[in-house]
FINUDREN-599522 format. One record per residue (C-alpha): residue in three letters; x, y, z. Coordinates in Angstrom, 2 decimals. Layout:
N
R|ala|X|Y|Z
...
This chain:
499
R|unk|-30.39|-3.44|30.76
R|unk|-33.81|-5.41|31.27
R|unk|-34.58|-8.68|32.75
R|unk|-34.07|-10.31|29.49
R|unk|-30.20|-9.13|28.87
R|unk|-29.07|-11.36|32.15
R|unk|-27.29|-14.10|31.95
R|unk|-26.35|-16.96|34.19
R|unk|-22.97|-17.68|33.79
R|unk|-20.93|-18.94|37.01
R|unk|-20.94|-21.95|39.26
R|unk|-24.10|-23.86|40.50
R|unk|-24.32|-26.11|43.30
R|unk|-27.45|-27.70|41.84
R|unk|-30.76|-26.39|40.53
R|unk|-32.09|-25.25|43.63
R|unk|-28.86|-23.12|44.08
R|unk|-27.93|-21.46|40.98
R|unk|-25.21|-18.63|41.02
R|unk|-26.26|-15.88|38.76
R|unk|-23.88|-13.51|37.69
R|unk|-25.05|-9.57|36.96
R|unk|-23.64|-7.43|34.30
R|unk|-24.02|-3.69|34.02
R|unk|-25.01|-2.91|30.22
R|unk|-23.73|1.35|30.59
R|unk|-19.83|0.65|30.68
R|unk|-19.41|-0.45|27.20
R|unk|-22.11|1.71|25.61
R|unk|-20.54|4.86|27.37
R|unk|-16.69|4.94|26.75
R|unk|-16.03|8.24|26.17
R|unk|-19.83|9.12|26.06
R|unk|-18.19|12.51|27.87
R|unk|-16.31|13.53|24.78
R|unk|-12.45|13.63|25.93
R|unk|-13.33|12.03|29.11
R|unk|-11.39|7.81|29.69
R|unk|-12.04|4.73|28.32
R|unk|-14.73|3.05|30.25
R|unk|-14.01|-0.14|31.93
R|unk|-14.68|-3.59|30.87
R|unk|-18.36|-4.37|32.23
R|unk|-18.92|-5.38|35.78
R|unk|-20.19|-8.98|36.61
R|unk|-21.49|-9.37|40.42
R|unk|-22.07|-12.95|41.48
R|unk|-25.18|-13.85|42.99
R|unk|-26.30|-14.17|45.70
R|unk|-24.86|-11.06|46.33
R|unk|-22.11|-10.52|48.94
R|unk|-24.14|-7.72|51.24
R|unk|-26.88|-5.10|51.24
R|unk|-24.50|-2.38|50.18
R|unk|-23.98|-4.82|46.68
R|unk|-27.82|-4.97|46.33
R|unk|-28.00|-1.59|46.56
R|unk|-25.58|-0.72|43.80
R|unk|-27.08|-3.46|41.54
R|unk|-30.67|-1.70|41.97
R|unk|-29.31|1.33|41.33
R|unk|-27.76|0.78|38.04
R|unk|-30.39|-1.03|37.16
R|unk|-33.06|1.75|37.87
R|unk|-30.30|4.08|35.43
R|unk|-31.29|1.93|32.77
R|unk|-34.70|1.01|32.83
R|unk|-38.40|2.88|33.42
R|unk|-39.55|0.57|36.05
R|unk|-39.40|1.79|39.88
R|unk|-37.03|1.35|42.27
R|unk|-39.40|-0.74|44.56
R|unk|-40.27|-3.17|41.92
R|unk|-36.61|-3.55|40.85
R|unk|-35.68|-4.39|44.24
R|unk|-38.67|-6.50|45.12
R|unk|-37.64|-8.39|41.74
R|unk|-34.00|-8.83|43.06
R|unk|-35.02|-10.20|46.10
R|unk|-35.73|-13.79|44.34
R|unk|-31.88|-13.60|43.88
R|unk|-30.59|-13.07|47.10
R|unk|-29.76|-14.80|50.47
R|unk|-29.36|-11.98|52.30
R|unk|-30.40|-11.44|56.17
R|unk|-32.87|-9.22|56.62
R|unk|-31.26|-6.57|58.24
R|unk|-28.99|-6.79|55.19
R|unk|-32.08|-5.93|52.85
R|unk|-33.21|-3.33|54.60
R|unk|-29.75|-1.87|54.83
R|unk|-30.03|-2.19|50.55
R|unk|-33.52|-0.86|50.29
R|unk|-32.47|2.39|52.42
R|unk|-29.20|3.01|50.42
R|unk|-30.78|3.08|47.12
R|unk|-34.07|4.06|47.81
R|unk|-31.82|7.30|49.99
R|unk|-29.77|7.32|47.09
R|unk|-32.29|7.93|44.55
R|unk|-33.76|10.72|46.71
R|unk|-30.71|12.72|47.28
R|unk|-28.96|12.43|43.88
R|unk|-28.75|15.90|43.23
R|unk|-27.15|16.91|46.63
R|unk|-25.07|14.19|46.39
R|unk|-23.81|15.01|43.46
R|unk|-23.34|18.85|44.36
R|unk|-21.12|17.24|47.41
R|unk|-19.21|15.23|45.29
R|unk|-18.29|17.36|43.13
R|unk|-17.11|20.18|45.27
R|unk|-14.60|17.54|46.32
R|unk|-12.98|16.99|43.05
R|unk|-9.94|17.88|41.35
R|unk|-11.22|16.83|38.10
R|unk|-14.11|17.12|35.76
R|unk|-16.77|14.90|36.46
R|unk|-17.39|13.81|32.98
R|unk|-13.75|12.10|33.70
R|unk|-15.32|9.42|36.51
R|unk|-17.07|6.67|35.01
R|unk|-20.85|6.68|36.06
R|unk|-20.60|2.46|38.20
R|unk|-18.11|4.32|40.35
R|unk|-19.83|7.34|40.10
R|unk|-22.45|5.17|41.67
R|unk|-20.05|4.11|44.03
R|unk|-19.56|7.16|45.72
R|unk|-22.81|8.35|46.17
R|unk|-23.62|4.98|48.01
R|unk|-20.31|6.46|50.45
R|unk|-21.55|9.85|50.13
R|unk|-25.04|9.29|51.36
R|unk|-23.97|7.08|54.45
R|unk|-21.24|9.88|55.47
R|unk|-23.99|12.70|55.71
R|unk|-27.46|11.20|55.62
R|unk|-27.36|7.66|57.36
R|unk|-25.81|8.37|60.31
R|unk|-22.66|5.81|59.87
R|unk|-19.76|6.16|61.49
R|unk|-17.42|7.28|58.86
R|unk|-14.86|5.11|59.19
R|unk|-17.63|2.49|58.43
R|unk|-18.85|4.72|55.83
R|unk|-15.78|4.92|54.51
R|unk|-14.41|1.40|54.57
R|unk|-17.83|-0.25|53.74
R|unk|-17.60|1.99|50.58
R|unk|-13.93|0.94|49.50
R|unk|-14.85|-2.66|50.10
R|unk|-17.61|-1.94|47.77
R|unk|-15.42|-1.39|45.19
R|unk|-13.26|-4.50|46.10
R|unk|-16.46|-6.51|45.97
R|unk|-17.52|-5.24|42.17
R|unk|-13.35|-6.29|41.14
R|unk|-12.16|-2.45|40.67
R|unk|-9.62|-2.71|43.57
R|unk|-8.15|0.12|41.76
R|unk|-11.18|2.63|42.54
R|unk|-10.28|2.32|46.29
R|unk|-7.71|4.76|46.84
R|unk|-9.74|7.34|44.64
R|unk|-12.85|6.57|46.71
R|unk|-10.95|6.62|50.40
R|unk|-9.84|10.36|49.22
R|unk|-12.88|12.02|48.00
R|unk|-15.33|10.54|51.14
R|unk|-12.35|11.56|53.67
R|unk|-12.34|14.90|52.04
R|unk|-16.50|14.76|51.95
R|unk|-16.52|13.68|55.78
R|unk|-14.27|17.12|56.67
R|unk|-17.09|19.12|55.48
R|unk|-19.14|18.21|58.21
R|unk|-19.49|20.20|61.15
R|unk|-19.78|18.92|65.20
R|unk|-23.05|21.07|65.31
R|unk|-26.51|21.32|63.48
R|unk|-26.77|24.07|61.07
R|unk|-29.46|26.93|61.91
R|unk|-31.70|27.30|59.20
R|unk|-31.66|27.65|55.30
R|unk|-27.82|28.93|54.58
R|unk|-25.26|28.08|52.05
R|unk|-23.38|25.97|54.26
R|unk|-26.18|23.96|55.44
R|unk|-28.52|21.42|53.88
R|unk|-31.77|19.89|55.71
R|unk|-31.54|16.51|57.22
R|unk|-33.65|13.44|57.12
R|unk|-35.52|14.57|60.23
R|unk|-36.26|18.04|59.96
R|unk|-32.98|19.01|61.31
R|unk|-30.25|21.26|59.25
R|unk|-26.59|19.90|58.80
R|unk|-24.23|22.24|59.03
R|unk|-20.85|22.17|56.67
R|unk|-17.68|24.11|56.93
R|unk|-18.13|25.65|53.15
R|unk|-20.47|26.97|51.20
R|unk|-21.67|24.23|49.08
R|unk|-25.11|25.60|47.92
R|unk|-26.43|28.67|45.84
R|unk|-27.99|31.32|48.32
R|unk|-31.07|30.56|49.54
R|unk|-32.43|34.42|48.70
R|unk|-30.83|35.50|45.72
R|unk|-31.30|31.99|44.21
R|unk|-33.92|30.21|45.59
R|unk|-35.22|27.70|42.76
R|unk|-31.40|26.92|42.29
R|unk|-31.10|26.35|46.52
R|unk|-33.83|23.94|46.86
R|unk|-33.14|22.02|43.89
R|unk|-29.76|21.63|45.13
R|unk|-30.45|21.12|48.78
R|unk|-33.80|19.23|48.59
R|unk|-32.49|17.32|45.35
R|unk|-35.08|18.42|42.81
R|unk|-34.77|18.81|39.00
R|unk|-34.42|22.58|37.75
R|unk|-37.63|21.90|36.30
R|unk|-39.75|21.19|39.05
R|unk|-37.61|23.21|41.74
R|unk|-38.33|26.31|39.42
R|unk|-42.54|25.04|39.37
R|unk|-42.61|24.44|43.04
R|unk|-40.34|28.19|44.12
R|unk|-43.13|29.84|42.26
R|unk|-46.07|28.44|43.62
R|unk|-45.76|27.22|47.01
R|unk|-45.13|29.68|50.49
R|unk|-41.73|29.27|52.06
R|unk|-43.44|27.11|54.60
R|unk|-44.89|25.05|52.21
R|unk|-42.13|24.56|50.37
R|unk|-39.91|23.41|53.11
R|unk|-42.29|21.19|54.83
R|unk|-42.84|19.44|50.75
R|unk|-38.99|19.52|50.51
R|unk|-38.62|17.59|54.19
R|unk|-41.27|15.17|52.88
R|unk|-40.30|14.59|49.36
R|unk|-36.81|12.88|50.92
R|unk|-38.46|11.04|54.22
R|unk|-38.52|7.43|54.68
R|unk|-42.28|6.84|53.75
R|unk|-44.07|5.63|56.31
R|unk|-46.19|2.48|55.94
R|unk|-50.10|3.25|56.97
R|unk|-52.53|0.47|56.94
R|unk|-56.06|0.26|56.01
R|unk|-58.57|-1.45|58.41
R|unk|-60.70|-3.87|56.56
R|unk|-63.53|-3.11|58.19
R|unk|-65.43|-6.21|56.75
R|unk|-62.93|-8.47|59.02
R|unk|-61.80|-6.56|61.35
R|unk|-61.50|-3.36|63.77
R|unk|-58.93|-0.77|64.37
R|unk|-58.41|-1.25|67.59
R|unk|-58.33|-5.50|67.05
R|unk|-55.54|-4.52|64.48
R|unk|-53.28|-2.49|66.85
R|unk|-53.66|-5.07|69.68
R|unk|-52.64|-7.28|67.45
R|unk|-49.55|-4.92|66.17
R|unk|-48.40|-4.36|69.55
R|unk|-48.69|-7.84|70.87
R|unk|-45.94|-8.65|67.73
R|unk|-43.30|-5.56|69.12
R|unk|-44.56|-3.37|66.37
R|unk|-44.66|0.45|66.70
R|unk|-48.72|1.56|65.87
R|unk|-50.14|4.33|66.28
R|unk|-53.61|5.55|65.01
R|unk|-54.04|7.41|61.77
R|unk|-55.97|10.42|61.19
R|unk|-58.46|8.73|58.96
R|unk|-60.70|6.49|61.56
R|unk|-60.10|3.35|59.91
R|unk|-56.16|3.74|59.10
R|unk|-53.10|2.83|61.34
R|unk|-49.24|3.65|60.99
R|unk|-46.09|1.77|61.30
R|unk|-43.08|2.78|62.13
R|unk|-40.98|-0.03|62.67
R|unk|-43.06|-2.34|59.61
R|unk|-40.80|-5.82|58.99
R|unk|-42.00|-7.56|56.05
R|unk|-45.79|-7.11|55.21
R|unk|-46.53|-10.44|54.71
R|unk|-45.37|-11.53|58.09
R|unk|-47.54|-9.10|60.25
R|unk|-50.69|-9.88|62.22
R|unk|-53.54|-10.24|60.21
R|unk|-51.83|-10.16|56.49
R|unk|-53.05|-13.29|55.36
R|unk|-56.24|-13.13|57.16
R|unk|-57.47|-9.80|55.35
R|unk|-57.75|-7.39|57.74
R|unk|-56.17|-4.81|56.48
R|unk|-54.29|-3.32|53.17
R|unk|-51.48|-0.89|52.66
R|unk|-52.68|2.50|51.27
R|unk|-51.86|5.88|52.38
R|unk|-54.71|8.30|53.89
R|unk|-54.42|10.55|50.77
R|unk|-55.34|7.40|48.35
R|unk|-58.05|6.47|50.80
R|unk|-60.27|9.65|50.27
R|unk|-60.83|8.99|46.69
R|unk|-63.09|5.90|47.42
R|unk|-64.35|7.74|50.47
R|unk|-65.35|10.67|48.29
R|unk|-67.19|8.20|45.61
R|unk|-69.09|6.50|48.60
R|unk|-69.99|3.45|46.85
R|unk|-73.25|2.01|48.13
R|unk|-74.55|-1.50|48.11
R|unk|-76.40|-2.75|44.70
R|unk|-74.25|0.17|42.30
R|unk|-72.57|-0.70|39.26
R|unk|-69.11|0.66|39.93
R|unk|-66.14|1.48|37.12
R|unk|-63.02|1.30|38.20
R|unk|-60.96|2.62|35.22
R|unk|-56.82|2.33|35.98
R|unk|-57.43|-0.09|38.47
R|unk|-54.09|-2.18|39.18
R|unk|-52.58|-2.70|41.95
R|unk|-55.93|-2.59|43.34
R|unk|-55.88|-0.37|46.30
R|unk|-58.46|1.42|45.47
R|unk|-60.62|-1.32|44.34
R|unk|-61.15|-3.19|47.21
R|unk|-61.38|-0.48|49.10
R|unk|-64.37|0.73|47.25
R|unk|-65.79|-3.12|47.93
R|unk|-65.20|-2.61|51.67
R|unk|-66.92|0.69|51.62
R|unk|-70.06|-1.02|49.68
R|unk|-70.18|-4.16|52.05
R|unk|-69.10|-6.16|49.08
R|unk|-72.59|-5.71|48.24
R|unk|-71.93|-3.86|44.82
R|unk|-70.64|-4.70|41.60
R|unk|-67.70|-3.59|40.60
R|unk|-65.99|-3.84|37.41
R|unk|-61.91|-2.69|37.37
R|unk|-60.29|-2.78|34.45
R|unk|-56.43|-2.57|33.23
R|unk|-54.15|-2.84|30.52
R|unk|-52.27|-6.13|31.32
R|unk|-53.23|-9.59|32.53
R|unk|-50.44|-9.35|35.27
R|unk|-51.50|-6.23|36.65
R|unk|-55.06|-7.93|37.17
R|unk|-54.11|-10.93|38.48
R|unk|-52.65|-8.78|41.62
R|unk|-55.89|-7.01|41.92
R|unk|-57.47|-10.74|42.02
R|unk|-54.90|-11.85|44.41
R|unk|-55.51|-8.86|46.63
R|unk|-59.39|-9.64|46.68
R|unk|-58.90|-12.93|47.42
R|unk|-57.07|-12.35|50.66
R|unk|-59.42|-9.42|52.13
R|unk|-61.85|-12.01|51.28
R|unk|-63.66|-9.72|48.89
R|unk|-65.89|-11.08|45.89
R|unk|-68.13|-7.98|44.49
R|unk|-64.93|-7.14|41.83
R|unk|-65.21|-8.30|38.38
R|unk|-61.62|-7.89|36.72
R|unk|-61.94|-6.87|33.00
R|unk|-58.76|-6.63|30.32
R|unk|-58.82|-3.08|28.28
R|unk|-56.68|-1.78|24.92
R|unk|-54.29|0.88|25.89
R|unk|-56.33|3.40|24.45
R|unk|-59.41|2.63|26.10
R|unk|-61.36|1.78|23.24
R|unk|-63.18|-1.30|24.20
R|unk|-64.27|-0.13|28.12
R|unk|-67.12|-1.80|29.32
R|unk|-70.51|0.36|28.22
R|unk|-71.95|2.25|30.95
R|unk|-74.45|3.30|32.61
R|unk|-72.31|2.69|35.76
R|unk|-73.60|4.83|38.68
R|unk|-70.19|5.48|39.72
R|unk|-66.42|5.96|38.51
R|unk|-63.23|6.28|39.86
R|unk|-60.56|7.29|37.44
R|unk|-57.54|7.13|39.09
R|unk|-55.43|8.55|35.91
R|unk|-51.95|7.88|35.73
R|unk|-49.58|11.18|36.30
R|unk|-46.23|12.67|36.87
R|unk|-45.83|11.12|40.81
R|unk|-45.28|14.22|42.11
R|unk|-47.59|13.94|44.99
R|unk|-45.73|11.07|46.02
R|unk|-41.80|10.99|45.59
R|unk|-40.93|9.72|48.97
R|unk|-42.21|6.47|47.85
R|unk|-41.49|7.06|44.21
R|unk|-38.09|8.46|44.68
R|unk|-37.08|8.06|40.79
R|unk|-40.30|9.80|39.70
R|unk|-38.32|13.01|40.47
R|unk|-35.57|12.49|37.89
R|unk|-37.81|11.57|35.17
R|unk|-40.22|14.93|34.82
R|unk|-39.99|16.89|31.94
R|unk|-42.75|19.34|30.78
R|unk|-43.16|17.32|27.26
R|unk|-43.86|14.49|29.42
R|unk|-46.15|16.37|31.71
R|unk|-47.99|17.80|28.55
R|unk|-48.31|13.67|27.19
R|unk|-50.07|12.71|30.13
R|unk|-52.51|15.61|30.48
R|unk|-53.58|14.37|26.78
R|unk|-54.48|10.72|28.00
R|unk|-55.56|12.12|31.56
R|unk|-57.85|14.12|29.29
R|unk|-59.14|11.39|27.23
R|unk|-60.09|9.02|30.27
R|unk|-62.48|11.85|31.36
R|unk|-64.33|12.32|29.08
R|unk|-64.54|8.35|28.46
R|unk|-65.51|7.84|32.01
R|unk|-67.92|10.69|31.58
R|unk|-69.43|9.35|28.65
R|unk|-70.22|6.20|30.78
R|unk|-71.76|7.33|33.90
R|unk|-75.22|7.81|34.00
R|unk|-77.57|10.65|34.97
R|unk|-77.31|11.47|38.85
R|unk|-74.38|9.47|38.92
R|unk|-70.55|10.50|39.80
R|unk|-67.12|10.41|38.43
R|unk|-63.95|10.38|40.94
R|unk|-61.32|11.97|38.95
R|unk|-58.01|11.21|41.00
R|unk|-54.20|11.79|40.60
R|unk|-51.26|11.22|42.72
R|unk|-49.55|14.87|41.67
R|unk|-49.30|18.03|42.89
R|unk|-49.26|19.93|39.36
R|unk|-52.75|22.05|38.17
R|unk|-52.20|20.79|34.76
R|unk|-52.81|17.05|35.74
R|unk|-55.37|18.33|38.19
R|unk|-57.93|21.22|37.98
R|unk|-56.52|21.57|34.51
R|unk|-57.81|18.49|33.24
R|unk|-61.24|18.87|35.37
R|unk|-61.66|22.07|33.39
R|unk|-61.01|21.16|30.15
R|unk|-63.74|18.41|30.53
R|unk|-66.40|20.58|31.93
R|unk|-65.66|23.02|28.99
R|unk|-66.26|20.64|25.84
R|unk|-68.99|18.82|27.60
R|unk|-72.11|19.76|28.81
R|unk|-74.08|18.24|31.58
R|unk|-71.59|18.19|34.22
R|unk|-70.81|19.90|37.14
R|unk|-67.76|19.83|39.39
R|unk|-69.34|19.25|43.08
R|unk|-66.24|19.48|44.92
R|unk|-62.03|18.96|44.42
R|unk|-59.77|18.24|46.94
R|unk|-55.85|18.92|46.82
R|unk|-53.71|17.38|49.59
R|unk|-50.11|18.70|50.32
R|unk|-47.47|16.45|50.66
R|unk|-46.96|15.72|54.41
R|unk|-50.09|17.89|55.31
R|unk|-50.52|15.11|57.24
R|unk|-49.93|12.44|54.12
R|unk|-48.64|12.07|50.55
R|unk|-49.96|14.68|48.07
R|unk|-52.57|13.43|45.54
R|unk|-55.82|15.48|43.87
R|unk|-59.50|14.18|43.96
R|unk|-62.22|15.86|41.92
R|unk|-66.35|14.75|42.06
R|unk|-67.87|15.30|38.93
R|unk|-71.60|14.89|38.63
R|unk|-73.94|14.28|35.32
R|unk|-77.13|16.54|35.42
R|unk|-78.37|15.89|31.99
């Protein structure tokens, strides 16, 4: 269901204080979508504002099942529609987001608890008792909390008749657990949200040896597909330390406008507000640990700093933009990029970003305005790229959009939606924006050529393609960073035109 399919039915205690009612769009569409399996149930309406976090959480969910947009902007959507406290929303935005992360696993728990097929549970509770199954294992809740919170749940979307189902399959899910941590990859053990292995009282998982792509799909929560890419490419160590990061609350790293301000101004000001700082490992970057909402930190509205991970910052640190260049900035929404390559130039360049849709420019304008940056001309394209601004620019960064898989912790859905066909789509329009931003760049100058994914086919694939069907260009250098090795994983490429 999209935006467009809700309706506001219900009660309203004026304008200013609507009650919106929500309405899954699966139930009715899936009644025996399993074959033999029961007739679905009449859809689910959830009045707004909804009742608690754990009811935000279910509504994002279901509607990330039946839309492409992410998780974050679903919930940053719904967040018009609540009243919620805010340690109510953050109690929604680590269910689903923890949710969406450990589906598979979930799932694999779940269904080692049932008597029945699955195809014979409809998917809202389904749903249902994931949200119970993640807080029971992952969140560290009680389990009688887990437990009851979860049956209320069910209470609070009308299907009183779910709770007795949904008390005996987390009760029988909360006996698997053992008093002590597991040691190490087993069958019996899965890894935690902190490094640490949780040990269960049956063997849950394929083995570890025998069947390794099968294991860390299953214990990590990966698709076949990519568990079977990753197994074959990546050392053990790697693999685990990708597999611990992939499913870790992302942290929240902050880049030092260093136009307004200084690191160390920024983290006096960060600790002076109770928040927990410490100093990045790029020299103009700072993490968060205990981040409230953006907008109300120290220096948000001022400008002095952005949020952008130390990965995403080395692709406008390897373009080094320089005061008086004509800059492209190809796929430039949300912007990150883009006024970090203004910052780098003293806002002392000009540089032209481009995108596909008015709204995605208007946040790159918004985000200029409040770093206080004015060197960034935004420029409407055609999806195919057809009418880009003609070069010569000295510079481009083409940050190309890919498969996410450099970045799953904070694109949690990206996981479930890889497919190879997919994979081989993108490579065909990461291909094309190459060579157009090759085409454009003059002689001497330099194209960034920049993904957020950890597959070669996206990456040095693409790169050598290029170089082969044109001439004049030479790669200079490529970078590929690791997922948590120390930030998220992403690919940067520096392509030079010699003639």
């Amino acid at each position: 269901m999209t935006a467009g399919d809700r309706t506001g039915r219900g009660s309203h205690r004026g304008d200013s204080d609507r009650i919106r009612q929500w309405q899954t769009g699966r139930a009715e569409d899936r009644r025996s979508s399993h074959g033999n399996g029961p007739r679905q149930p009449d859809r689910i309406w959830v009045q707004e504002p909804f009742e608690n976090g754990r009811v935000l959480a279910w509504v994002a969910l279901e509607e990330c099942e039946q839309d492409e947009r992410f998780l974050q902007d679903i919930l940053g959507e719904l967040d018009s529609r609540h009243q919620l406290r805010s340690s109510e929303r953050a109690q929604a935005v680590d269910i689903a987001a923890g949710v969406m992360r450990r589906r598979r696993t979930l799932d694999r728990l779940i269904e080692s608890r049932l008597t029945r097929p699955r195809s014979q549970t409809e998917p809202e509770l389904w749903q249902i008792l994931r949200i119970g199954t993640f807080q029971l294992i992952f969140a560290r809740t009680p389990a009688h909390a887990a437990v009851d919170s979860t049956v209320q749940l069910c209470r609070q979307l009308g299907r009183d008749r779910w709770t007795g189902f949904v008390n005996g399959i987390l009760r029988s899910v909360g006996r698997l657990l053992q008093d002590q941590p597991g040691d190490g990859p087993q069958r019996s053990t899965l890894p935690g949200s902190d490094g640490n292995w949780i040990a269960l009282n049956e063997d849950i998982f394929p083995d570890p040896v025998t069947e390794r792509a099968a294991w860390f799909g299953d214990v990590y929560s990966v698709p076949s597909g990519l568990a079977a890419r990753w197994v074959n490419r990546f050392r053990d160590d790697q693999l685990l330390r990708l597999g611990t990061w992939i499913n870790a609350v992302p942290n929240t790293t902050l880049r030092i406008n260093r136009l307004k301000a200084t690191r160390d101004q920024v983290r006096e000001a960060m600790l002076a507000s109770e928040c927990q700082v410490t100093d990045g490992t790029n020299e103009h970057s700072l993490r968060l640990t205990n981040a409230a909402r953006l907008e109300q930190l120290p220096g948000y509205r001022e400008g002095w700093w952005s949020i952008q991970d130390e990965s995403a910052m080395a692709a406008s640190e390897l373009l080094a933009p320089q005061a008086g260049e004509r800059i492209l900035d190809m796929c430039a929404a949300p912007g990150g990029k883009t006024t970090h390559l203004a910052e780098l130039s003293g806002d002392s360049a000009e540089i032209v970003a481009c995108d596909i849709a008015d709204g995605r420019l208007d946040r790159i304008r918004q985000n200029a305005a409040r770093l206080g940056l004015h060197s960034i001309q935004t420029v409407r394209i055609a999806k195919d790229g057809s009418d880009l601004p003609e070069g010569p620019f000295d510079a481009i960064l083409l940050d190309v959009p890919c498969s996410n898989t450099g970045v799953l912790n904070r694109r949690p859905e990206a996981r479930w939606r890889f497919s190879e066909s997919g994979m081989e789509e993108l490579v065909v329009i990461q291909t094309r924006l190459l060579i157009q931003a090759a085409e454009r760049v003059r002689i001497g100058g330099r194209v960034i050529y920049s993904t957020c994914s950890l597959e070669p086919e996206e990456n040095e694939g693409v790169v050598k393609t290029v170089l082969s069907v044109l001439k004049g260009y030479v790669l200079e250098s490529q970078h590929q960073h690791l997922s948590g090795n120390p930030a998220d994983g992403a690919y940067q490429a520096k392509i030079v035109r010699t003639g």
